[in-house]
Steps between C-alpha positions, in 0.01 A plus 500: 500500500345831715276464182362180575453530904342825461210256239481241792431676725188669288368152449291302715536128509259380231685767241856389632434123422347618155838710464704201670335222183532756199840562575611123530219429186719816293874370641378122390421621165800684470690183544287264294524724234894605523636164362226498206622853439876393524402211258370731221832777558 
């Protein structure tokens, strides 16, 4: 968590929305591709 302030606080705002959409882009991935993977296991 002390991790991830200390990276905000580094970024400005045009690098914290970038950060902000490839984290919801990875976590929505994740979870489109967890059932398909739960499918074939």
């Amino acid at each position: 968590m002390d991790f991830h302030m200390m990276v905000l606080q580094d970024l400005d705002k045009t690098d914290f929305i970038y950060y902000l959409s490839s984290l919801s882009l990875s976590l929505s991935l994740s979870l489109s591709l967890s059932p398909i993977a739960l499918l074939h296991f």
